[in-house]
Structures are given as C-alpha cells and as structure tokens.
BALOBA-1460 file (C-alpha; in Angstrom, 3 decimals):
// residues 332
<rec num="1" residu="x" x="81.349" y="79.092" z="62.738"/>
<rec num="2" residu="x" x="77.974" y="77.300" z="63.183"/>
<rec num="3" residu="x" x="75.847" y="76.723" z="66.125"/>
<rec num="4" residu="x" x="74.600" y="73.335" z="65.465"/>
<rec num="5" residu="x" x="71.506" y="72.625" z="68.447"/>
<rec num="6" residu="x" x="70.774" y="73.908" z="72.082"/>
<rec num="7" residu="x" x="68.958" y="72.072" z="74.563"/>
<rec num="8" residu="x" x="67.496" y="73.705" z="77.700"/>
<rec num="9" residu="x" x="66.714" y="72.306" z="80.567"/>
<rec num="10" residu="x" x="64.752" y="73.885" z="83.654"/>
<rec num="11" residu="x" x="65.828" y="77.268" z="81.744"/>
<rec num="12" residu="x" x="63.342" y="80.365" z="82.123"/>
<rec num="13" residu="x" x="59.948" y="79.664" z="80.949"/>
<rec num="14" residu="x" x="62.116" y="75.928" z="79.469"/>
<rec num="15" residu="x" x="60.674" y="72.763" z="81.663"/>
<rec num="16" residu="x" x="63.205" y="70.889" z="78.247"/>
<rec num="17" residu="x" x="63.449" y="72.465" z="74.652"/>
<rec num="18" residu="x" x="65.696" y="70.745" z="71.997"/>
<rec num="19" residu="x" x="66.679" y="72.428" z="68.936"/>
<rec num="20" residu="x" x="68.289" y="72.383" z="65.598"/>
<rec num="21" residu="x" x="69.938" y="75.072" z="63.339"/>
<rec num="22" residu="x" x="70.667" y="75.097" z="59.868"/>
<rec num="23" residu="x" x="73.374" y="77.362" z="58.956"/>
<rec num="24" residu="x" x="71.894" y="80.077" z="57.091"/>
<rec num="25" residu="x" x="68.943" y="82.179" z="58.681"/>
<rec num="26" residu="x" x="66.766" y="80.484" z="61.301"/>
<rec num="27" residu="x" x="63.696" y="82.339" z="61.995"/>
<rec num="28" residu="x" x="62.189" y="81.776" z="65.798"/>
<rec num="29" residu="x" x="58.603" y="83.334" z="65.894"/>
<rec num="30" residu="x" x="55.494" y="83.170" z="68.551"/>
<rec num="31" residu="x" x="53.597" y="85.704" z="70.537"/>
<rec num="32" residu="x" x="55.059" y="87.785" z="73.190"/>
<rec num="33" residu="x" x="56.428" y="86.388" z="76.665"/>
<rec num="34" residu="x" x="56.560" y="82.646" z="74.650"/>
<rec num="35" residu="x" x="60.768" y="82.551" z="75.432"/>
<rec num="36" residu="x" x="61.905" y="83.400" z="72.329"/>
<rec num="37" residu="x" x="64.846" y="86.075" z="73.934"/>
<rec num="38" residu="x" x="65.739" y="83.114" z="76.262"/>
<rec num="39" residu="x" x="66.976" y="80.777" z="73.082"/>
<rec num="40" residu="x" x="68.988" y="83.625" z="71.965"/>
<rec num="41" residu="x" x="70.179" y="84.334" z="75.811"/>
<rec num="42" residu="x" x="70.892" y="80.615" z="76.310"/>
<rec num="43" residu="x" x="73.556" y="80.740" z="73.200"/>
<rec num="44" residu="x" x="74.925" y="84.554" z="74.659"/>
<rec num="45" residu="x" x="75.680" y="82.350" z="78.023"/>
<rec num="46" residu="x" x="78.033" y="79.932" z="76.699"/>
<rec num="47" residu="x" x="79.918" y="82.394" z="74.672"/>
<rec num="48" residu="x" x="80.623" y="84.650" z="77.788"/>
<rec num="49" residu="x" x="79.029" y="83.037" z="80.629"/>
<rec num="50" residu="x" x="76.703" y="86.346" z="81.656"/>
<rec num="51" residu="x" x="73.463" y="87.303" z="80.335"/>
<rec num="52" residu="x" x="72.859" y="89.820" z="77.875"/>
<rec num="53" residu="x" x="70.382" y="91.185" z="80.088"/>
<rec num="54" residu="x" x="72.402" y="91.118" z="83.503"/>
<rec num="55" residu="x" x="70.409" y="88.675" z="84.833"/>
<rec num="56" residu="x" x="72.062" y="86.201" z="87.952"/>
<rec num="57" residu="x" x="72.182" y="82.620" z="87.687"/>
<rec num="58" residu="x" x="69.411" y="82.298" z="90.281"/>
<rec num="59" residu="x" x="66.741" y="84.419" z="88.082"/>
<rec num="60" residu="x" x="67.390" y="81.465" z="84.877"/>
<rec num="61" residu="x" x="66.408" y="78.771" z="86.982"/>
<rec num="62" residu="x" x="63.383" y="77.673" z="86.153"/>
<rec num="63" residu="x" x="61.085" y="78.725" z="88.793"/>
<rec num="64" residu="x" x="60.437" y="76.624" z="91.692"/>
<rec num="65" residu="x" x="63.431" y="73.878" z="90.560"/>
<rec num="66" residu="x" x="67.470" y="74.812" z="91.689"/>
<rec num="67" residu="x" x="69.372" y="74.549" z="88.920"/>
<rec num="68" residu="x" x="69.204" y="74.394" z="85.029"/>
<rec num="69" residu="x" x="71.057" y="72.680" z="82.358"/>
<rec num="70" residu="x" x="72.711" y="74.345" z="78.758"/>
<rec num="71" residu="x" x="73.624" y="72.220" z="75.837"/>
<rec num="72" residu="x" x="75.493" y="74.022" z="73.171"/>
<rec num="73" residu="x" x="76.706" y="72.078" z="69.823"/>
<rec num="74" residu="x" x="79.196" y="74.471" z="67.991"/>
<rec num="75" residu="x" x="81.244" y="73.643" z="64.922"/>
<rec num="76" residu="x" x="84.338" y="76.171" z="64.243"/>
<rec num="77" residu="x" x="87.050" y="75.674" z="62.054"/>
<rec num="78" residu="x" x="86.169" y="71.890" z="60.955"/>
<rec num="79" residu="x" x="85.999" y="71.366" z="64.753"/>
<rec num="80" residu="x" x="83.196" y="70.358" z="66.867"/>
<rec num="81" residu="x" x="82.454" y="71.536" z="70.512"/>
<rec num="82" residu="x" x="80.045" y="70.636" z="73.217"/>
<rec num="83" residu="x" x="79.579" y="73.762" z="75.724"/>
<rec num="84" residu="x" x="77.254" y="72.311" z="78.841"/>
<rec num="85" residu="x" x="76.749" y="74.754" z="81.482"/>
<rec num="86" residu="x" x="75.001" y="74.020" z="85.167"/>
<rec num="87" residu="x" x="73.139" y="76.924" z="86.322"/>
<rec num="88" residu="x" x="72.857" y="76.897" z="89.907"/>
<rec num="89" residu="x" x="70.477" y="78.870" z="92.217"/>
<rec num="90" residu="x" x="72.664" y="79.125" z="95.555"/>
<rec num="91" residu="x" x="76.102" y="78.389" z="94.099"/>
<rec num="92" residu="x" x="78.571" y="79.109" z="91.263"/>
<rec num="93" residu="x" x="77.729" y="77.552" z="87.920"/>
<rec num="94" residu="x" x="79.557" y="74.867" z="86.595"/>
<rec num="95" residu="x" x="81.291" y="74.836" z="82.753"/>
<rec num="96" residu="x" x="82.502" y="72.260" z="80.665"/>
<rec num="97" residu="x" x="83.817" y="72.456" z="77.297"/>
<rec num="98" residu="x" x="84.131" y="68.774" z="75.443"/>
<rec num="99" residu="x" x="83.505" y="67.149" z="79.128"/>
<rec num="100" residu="x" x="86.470" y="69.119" z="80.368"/>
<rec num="101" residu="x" x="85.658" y="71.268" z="83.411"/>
<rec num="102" residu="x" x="87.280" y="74.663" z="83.229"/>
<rec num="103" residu="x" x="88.001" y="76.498" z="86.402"/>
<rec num="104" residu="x" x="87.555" y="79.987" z="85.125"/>
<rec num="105" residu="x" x="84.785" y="81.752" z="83.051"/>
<rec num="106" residu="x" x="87.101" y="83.480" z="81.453"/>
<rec num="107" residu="x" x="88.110" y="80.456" z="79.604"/>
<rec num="108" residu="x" x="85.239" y="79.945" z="77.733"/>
<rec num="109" residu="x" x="85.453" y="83.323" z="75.762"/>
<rec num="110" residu="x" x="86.848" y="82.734" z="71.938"/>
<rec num="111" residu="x" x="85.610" y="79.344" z="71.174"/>
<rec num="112" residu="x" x="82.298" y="80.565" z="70.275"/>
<rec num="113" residu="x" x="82.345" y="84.660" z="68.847"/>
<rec num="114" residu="x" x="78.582" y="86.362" z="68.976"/>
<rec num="115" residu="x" x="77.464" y="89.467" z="67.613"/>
<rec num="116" residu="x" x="74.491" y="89.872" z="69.661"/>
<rec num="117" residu="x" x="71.730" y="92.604" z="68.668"/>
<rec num="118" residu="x" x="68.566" y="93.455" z="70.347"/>
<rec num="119" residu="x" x="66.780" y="96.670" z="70.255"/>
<rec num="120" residu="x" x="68.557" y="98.185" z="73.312"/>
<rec num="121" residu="x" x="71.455" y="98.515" z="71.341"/>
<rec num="122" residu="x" x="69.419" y="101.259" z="68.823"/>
<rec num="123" residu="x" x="69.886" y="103.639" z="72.242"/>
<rec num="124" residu="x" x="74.312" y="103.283" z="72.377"/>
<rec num="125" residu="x" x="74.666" y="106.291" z="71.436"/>
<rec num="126" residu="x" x="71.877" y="108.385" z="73.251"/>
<rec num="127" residu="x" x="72.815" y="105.933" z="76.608"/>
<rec num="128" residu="x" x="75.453" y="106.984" z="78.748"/>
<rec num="129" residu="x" x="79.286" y="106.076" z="78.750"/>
<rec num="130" residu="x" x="78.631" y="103.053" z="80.952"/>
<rec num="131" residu="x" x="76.866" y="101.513" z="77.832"/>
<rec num="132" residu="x" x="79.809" y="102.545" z="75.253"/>
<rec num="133" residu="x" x="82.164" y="101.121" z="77.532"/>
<rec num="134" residu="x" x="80.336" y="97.852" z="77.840"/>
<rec num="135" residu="x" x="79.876" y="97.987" z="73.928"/>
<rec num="136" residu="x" x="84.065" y="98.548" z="73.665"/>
<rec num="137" residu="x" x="84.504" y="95.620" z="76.881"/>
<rec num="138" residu="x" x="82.487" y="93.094" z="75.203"/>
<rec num="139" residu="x" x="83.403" y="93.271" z="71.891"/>
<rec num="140" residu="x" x="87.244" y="93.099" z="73.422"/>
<rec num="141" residu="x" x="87.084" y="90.175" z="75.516"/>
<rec num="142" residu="x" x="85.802" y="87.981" z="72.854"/>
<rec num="143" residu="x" x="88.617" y="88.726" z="70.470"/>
<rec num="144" residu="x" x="91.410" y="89.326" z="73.051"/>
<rec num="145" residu="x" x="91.625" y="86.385" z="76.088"/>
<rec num="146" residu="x" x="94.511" y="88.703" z="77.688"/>
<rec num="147" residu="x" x="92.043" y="91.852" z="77.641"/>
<rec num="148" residu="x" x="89.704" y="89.755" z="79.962"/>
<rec num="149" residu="x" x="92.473" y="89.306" z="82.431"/>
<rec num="150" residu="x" x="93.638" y="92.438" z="82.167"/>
<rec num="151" residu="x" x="90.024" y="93.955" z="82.329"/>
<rec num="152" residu="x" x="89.335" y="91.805" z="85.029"/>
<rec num="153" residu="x" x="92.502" y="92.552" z="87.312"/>
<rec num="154" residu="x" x="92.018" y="96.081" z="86.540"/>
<rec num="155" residu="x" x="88.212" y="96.410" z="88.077"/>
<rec num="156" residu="x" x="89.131" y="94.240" z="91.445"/>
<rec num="157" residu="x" x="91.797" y="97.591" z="91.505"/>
<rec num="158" residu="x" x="89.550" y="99.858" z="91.435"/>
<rec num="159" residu="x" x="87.113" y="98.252" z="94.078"/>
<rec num="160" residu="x" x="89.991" y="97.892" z="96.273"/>
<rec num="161" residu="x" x="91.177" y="100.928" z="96.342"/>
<rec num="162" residu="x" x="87.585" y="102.323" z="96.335"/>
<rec num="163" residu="x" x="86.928" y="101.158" z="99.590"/>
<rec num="164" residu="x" x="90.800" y="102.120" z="100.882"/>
<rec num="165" residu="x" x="89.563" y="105.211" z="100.404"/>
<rec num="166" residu="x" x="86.680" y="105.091" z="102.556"/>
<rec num="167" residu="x" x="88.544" y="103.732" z="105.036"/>
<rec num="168" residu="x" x="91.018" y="106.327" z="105.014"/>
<rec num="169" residu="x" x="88.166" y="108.885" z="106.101"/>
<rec num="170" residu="x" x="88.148" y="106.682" z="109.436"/>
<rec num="171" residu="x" x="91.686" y="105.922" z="109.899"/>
<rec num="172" residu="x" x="93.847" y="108.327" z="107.808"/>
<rec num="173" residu="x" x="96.958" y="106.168" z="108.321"/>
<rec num="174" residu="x" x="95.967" y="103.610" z="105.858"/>
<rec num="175" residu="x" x="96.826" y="106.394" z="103.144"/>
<rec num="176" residu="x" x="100.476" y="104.853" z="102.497"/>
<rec num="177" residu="x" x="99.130" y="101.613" z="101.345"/>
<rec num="178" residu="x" x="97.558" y="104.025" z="98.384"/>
<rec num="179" residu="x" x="100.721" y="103.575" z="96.509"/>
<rec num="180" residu="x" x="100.917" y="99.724" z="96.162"/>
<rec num="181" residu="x" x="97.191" y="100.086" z="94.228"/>
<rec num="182" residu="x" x="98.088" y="102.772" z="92.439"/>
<rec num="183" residu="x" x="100.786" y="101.259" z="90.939"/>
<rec num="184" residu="x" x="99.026" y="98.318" z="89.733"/>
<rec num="185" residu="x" x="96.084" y="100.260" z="88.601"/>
<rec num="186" residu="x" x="98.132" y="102.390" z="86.198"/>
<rec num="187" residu="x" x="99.951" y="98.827" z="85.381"/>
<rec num="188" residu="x" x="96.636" y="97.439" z="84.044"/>
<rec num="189" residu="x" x="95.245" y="100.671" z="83.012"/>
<rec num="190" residu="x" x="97.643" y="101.658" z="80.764"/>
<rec num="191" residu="x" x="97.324" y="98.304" z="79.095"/>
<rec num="192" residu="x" x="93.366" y="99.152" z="78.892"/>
<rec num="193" residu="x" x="93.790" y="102.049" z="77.401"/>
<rec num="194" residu="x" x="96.300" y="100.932" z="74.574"/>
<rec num="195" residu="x" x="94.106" y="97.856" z="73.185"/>
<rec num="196" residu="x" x="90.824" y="100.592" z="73.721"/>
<rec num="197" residu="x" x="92.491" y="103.076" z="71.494"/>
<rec num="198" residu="x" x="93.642" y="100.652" z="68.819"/>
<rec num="199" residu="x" x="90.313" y="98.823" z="69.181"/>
<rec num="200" residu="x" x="88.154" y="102.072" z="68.036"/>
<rec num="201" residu="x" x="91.100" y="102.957" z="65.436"/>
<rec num="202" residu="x" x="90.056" y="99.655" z="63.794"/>
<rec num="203" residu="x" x="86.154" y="100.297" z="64.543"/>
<rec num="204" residu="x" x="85.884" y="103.792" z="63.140"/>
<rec num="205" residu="x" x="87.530" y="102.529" z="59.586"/>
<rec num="206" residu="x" x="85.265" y="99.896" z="59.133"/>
<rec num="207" residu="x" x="81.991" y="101.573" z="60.512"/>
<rec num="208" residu="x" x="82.689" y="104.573" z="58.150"/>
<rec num="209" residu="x" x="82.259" y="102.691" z="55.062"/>
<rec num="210" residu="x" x="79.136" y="101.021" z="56.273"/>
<rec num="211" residu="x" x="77.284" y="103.914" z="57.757"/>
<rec num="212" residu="x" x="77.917" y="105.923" z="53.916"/>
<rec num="213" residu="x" x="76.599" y="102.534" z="52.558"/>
<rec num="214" residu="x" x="73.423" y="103.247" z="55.002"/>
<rec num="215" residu="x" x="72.494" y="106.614" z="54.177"/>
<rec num="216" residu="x" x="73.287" y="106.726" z="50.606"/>
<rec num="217" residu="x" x="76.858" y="108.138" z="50.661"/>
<rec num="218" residu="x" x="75.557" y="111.609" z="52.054"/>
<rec num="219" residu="x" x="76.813" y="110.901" z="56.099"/>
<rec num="220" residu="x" x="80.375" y="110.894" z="57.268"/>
<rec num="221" residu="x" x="80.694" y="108.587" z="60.302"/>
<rec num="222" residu="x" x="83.331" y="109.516" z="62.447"/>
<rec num="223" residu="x" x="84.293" y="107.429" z="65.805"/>
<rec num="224" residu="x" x="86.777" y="109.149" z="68.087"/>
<rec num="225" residu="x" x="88.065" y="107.348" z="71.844"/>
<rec num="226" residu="x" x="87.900" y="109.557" z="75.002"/>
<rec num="227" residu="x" x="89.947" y="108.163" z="77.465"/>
<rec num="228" residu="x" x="89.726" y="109.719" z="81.017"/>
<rec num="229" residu="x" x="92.877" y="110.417" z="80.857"/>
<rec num="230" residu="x" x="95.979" y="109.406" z="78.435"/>
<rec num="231" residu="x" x="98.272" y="106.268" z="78.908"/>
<rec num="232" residu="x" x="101.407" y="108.826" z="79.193"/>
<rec num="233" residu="x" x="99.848" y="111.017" z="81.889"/>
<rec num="234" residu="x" x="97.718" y="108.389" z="83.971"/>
<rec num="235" residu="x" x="100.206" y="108.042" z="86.489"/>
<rec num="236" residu="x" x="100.625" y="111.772" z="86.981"/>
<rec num="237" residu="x" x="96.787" y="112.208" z="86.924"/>
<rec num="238" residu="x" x="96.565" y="109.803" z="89.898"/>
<rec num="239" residu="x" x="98.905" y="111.151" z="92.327"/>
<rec num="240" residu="x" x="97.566" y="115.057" z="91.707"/>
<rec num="241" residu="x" x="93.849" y="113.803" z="92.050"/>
<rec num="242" residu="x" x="94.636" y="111.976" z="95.289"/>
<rec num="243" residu="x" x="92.910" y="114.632" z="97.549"/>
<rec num="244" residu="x" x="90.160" y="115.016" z="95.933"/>
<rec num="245" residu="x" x="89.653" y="111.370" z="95.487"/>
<rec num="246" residu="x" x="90.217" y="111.161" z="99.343"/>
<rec num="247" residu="x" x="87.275" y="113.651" z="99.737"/>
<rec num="248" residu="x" x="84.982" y="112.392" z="97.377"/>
<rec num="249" residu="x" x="85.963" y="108.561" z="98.704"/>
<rec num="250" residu="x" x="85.926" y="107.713" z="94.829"/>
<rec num="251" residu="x" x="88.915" y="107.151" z="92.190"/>
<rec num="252" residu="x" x="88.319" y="109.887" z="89.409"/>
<rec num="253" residu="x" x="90.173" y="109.586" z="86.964"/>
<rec num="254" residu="x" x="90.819" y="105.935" z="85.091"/>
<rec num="255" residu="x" x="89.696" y="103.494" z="81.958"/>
<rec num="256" residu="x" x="86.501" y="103.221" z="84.197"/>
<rec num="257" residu="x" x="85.583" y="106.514" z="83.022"/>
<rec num="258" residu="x" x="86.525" y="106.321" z="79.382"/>
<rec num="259" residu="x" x="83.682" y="106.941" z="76.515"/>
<rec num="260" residu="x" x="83.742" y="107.319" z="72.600"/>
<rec num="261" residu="x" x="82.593" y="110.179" z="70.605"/>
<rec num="262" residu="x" x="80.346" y="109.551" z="67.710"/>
<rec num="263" residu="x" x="80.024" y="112.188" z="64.975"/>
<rec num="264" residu="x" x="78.277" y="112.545" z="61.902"/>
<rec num="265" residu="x" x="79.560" y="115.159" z="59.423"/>
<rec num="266" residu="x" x="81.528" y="116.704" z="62.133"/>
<rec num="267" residu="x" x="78.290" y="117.288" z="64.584"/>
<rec num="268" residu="x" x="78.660" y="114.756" z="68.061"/>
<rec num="269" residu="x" x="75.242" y="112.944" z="67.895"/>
<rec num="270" residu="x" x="75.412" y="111.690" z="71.366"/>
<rec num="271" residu="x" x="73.910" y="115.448" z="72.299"/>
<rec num="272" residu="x" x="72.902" y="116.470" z="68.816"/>
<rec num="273" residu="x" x="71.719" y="114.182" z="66.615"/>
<rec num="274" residu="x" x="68.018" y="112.670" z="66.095"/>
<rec num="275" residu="x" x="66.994" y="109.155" z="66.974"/>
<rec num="276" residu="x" x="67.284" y="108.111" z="63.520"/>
<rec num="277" residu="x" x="70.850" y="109.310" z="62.971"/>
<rec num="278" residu="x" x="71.553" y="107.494" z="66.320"/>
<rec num="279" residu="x" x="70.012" y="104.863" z="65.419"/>
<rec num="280" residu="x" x="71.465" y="104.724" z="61.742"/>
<rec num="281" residu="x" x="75.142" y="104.818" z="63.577"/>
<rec num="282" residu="x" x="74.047" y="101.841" z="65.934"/>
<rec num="283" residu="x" x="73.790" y="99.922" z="63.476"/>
<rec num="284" residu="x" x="76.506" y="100.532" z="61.643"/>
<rec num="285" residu="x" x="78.216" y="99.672" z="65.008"/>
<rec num="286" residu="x" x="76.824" y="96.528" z="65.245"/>
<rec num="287" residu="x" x="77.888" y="95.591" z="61.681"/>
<rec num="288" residu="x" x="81.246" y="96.698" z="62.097"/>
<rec num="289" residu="x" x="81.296" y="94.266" z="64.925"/>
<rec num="290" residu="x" x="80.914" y="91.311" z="62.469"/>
<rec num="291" residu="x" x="83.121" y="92.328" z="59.770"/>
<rec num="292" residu="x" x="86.233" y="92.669" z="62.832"/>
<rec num="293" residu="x" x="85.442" y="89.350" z="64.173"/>
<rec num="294" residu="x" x="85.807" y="88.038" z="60.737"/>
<rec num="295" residu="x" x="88.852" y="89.892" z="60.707"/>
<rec num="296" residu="x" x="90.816" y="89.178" z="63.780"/>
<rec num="297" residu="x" x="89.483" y="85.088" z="63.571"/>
<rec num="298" residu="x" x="89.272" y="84.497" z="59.959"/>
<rec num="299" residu="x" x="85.734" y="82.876" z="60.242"/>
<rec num="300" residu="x" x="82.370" y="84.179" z="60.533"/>
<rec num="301" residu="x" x="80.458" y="84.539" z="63.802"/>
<rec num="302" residu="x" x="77.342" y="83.910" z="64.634"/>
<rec num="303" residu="x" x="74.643" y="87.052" z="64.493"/>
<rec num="304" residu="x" x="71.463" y="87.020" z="66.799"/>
<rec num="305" residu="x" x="68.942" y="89.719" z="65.872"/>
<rec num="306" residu="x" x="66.503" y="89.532" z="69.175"/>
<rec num="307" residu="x" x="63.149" y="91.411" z="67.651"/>
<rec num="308" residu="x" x="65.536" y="94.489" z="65.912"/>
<rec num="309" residu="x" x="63.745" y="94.775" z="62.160"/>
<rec num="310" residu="x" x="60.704" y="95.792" z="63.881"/>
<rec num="311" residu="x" x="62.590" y="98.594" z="65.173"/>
<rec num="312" residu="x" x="64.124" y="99.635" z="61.796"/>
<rec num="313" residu="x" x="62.899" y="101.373" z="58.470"/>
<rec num="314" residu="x" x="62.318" y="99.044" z="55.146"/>
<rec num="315" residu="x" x="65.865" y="100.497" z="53.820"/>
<rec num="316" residu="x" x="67.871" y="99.604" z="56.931"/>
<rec num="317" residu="x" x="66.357" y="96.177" z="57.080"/>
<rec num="318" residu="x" x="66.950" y="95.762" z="53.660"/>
<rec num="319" residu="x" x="70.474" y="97.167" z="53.933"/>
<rec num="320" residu="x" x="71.186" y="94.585" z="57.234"/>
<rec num="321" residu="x" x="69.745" y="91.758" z="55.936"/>
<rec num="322" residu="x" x="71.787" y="92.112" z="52.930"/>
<rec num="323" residu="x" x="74.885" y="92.118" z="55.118"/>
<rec num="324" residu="x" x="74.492" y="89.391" z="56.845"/>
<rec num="325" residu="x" x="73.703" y="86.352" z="53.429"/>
<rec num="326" residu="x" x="77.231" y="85.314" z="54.363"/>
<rec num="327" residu="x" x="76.590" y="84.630" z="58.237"/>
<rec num="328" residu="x" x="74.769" y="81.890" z="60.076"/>
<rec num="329" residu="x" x="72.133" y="84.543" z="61.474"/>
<rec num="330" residu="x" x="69.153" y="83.606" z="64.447"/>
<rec num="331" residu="x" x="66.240" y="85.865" z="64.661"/>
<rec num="332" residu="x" x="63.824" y="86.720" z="67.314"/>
C-alpha cells in the first residue's frame, strides 16, 4: 500500500499544500509550529475520518474560512483510490471515495490501513485504561469493518442506558425498560469481548518476539486482556449490579471498562516498571501493529512516525528503523 500525494486546502496552518511521496521513507522537516503534524493528521483523517489528536472538524478549518478540502491518492493492491474529504465548520463533513459519496464514516475504514506513531504513544502503558482501550479500538476497526458496527452499536447502549438510569432516580417506573438495553448491551458486548480477547492473543505473540529483539533477548514481554467482566458471566454481572448502578446512575460493569496487562519478566509495568521499560514495550506495541496488518491484509501499511526518534535511544531507533526498510514510512 502506497500513499501517492495529499493536497490540503484551507487545512490548519494550509491556505493550499500539494505533495508527492515516493514509496520508501519520506522525510518532512522545518521548525516547530510550521504544520508538519497536520500532513501526517491530514492522511490519519481519510483512513478513519477522526483526528489523531481528537480534534472537531471546526478546529481544521483554516481559521477565519468555513470549510477545508482533503485530497488523498492511495494505491493498494494494483488499485488506485482518490479519498476527498469536505471539512465543514457548522455541519457534518462530506466523504467520497473514487467520486462516490458514502453515507457512513464507517465506510471508509480498510481501504487505507495506518500505523500511526507519535510520541504520546511512548506513555500507553503508564496512561490509563481509556488509552489501552483506544489502542485495542483502533487497531480493531481498521482490520475488522463488523467490529466498527459492533463497537459503534455497543457505545450508543451504553449512553442510552446511562441516562435511563438517571432518569430512573426521578421517575423509578422507567426501571422495566432496563431489560430491553440490557439485552442488547450484552448482545454487542459479548461480541466485543470475543474479537478483544482474540485480538491481544494475536498481539502478545507477535510483540514478544519483538520486544526480546529490543532488549537483547534478556526481557520477556508478556500481554494479558482484562475484561471487566467475562463473555460467559456478563449477563449475570448486569442484572446483580443493577442497584448499584441505579445508585451510582452509571453502568459498571462492561467492555467500556476493559484494560490489558503488560508484564515484563512476570512484573506488571503499568505500576512497576521505569519509563524506559514502558517505553521499550510501546514500541514493541506499535511494531506489532504493522506486522498484524500485514498479516490480516496481506500488504503493507503505511507507518507515520510524527517526531518519535527524538524521543528514543540510538539502539531503539536503530532497532525501528530497521523494521520498517520494507514499509512506505512518513516522518515528522
């Protein structure tokens, strides 16, 4: 997979920017606060049609114009695809793939396959679970289009029934209708927490390999899921946490709550490990990410590395850049 030319328009600091990639490494350099993220965040857009950073549409637009313009040129599989995307300051953006609208975001996930690494990523294992879930989400959608739906349906549940609860502390009556989101919820959940479990399975083989490549042989990697609760006793779990989820107005126990262990010669780094054991795992996170796209799509992805071998030692840089001779590769 190559990503042949983006062209910005009215994007960020971007009045128009037009630009070419070869498809080996492509260095991007200048001083700080010259855009250089927002190339990298332009690509991110059309594979999944968020920011990397979390921004909304409305902070992209170029600032005093309403809406900007991204050009993507991909070729995969012998194939070539034009992604344009409208971003739009007061209303939803607009995506076409080949000058074929598609209704739903969703859609756009799988034709292009990202590994996207920026510094921030050095801190997944120190962060909290909210940033190991988004690690296992995003990684997911891209290789799964039903996890997306599924995903998707599973976190308008949870809202829903979020806010039932609330209103039950008003009018109790509306506790009955508890059962018809429940039962959906565990529906979707259950299928969350199969593809989550299989999905680190898969994750912790190949990242075990890699991180003894990374430190010389002498650190056991060791990647273990933590679902909130099992797929076998989520229904169960629901119904006997019902009062206390009625009290605390919040559902407690679900794939919204899930994390992943990470342990290095048997010791769980999250709470005991240094920063450069942390770090050292990231990585070998991030890598495993590329080998299981190759994997699951039998072609290479594209790797952007926003600003990350400032952040790492002369052996891990060596040992990443070596990884990567095979992949189309951006840098910041």
């Amino acid at each position: 997979m190559i990503v042949e030319s983006v062209e910005l328009k009215d994007y960020r600091n971007y009045e128009f920017l037009d630009m070419n990639f070869n498809e080996h490494v492509n260095i991007i350099y200048g001083d700080n606060a010259q855009g250089k993220t927002n190339i990298l965040e332009s690509i991110y857009m059309c594979s999944t049609s968020k920011s990397h950073r979390g921004s909304k549409d409305r902070e992209i637009v170029r600032f005093g114009e309403d809406e900007s313009h991204i050009k993507l040129n991909v070729l995969k599989h012998g194939m070539k695809y034009r992604i344009d995307m409208h971003l739009k300051k007061n209303k939803t953006k607009g995506i076409a793939v080949n000058g074929i609208p598609i209704k739903k975001a969703v859609e756009l996930f799988g034709i292009i396959n990202i590994v996207f690494f920026s510094p921030e990523d050095l801190n997944i294992i120190k962060d909290g679970p909210g940033e190991r879930r988004r690690f296992l989400d995003s990684e997911l959608c891209q290789l799964d289009g039903v996890y997306i739906t599924e995903l998707a349906g599973y976190n308008h549940i949870v809202n829903q029934r979020n806010r039932l609860l609330k209103d039950c502390y008003m009018n109790p009556g509306l506790k009955s209708t508890l059962d018809v989101w429940d039962m959906q919820m565990v529906d979707y959940g259950k299928k969350i927490i199969g593809k989550r479990e299989a999905f680190v399975e898969e994750l912790n083989e190949i990242a075990r390999g890699l991180h003894k490549g990374l430190t010389g042989g002498i650190e056991e990697l060791e990647i273990l899921y933590e679902p909130s609760v099992t797929a076998a006793e989520f229904e169960d779990k629901l119904s006997r946490n019902r009062e206390r989820d009625l009290r605390m107005k919040l559902t407690s126990v679900g794939p919204h709550r899930d994390d992943f262990c990470v342990k290095v010669n048997g010791i769980d780094i999250r709470r005991y490990g240094s920063q450069g054991q942390q770090r050292t795992a990231a990585l070998s996170l991030k890598l495993s990410e590329i080998y299981l796209v190759k994997k699951k799509i039998r072609d290479t992805p594209v790797l952007l590395l926003d600003d990350v071998l400032s952040e790492l030692d002369s052996s891990r840089q060596t040992y990443l850049l070596e990884s990567i001779h095979d992949i189309q590769t951006l840098i910041t």
